[in-house]
C-alpha beads as a LAMMPS data file, in Angstrom:
LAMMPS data file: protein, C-alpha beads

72 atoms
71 bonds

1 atom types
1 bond types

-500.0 500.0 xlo xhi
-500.0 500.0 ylo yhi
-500.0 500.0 zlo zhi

Masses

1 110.0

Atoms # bond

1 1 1 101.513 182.082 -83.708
2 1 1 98.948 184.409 -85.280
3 1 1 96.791 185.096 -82.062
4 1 1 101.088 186.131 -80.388
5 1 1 101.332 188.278 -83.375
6 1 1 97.549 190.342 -82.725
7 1 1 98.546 190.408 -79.002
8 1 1 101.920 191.894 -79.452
9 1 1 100.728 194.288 -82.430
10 1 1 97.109 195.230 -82.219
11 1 1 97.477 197.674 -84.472
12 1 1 98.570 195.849 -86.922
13 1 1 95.376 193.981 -87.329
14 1 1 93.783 195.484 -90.185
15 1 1 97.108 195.531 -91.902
16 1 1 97.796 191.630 -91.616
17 1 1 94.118 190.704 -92.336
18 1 1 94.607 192.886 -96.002
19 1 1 97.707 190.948 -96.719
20 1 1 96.161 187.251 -95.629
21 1 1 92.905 188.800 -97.765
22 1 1 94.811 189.034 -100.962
23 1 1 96.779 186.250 -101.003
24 1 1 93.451 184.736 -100.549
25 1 1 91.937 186.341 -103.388
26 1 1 95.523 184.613 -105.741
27 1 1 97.348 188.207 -105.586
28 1 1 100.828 188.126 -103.926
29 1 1 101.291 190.669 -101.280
30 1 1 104.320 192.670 -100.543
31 1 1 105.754 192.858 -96.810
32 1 1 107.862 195.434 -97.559
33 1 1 105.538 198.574 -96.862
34 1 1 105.244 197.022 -93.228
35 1 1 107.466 199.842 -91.638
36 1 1 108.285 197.836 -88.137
37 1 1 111.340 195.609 -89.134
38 1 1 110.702 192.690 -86.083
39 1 1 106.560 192.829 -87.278
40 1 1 107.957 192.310 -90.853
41 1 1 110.133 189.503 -89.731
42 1 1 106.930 187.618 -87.581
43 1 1 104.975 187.829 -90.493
44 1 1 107.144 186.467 -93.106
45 1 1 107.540 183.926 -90.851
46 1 1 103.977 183.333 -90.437
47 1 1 103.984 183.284 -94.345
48 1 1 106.567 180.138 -93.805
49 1 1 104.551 178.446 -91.761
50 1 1 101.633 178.317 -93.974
51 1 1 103.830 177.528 -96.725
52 1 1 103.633 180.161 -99.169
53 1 1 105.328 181.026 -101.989
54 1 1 108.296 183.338 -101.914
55 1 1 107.612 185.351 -105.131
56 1 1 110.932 187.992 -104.182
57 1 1 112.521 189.415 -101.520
58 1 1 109.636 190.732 -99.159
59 1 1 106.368 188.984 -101.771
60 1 1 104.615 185.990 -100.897
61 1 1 101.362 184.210 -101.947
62 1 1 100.063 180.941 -102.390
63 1 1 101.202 179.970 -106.114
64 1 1 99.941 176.999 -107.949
65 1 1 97.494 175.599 -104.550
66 1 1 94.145 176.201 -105.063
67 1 1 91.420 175.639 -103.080
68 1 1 93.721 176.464 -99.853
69 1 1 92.923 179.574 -97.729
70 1 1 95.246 181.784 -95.380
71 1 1 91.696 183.110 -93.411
72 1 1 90.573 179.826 -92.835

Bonds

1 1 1 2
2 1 2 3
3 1 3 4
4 1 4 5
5 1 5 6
6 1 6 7
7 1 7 8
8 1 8 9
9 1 9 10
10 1 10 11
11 1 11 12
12 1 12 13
13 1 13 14
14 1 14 15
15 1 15 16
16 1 16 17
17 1 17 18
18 1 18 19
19 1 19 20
20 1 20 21
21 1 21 22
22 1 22 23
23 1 23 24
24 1 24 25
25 1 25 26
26 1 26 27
27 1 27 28
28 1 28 29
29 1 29 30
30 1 30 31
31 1 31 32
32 1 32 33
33 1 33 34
34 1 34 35
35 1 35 36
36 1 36 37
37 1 37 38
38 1 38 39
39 1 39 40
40 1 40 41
41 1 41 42
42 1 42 43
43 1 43 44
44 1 44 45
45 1 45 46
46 1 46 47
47 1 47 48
48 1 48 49
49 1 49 50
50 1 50 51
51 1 51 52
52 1 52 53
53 1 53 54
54 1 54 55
55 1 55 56
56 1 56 57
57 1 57 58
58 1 58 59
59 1 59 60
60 1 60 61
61 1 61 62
62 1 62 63
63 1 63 64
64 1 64 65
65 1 65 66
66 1 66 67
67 1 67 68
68 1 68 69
69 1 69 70
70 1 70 71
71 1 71 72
């Protein structure tokens, strides 16, 4: 879950709130700058489980839903 992810990676707060922020705001965002491999891996799977779209490799967002938000 999200609150596993914060407790296992505080510092990686800020960082996952930006990407849930823009994929919020109908921008994809791009795991691939996220330099731990097994933090990339939680959140893409986080990005799974909220069912977003896979836009490449390491870019997700939330494609044609609207009205749906990652923050809420």
């Amino acid at each position: 879950t999200l609150r596993e992810l914060l407790s296992l990676y505080p510092a990686a707060r800020k960082e996952l709130r930006e990407l849930l922020w823009t994929i919020d705001q109908g921008k994809a965002a791009d795991v691939s700058g996220v330099s731990d491999p097994e933090l990339k891996t939680r959140i893409i799977n986080i990005f799974k489980l909220l069912r977003l779209k896979r836009g490449g490799k390491t870019v997700y967002g939330l494609g044609s839903r609207r009205g749906y938000s990652t923050l809420s």
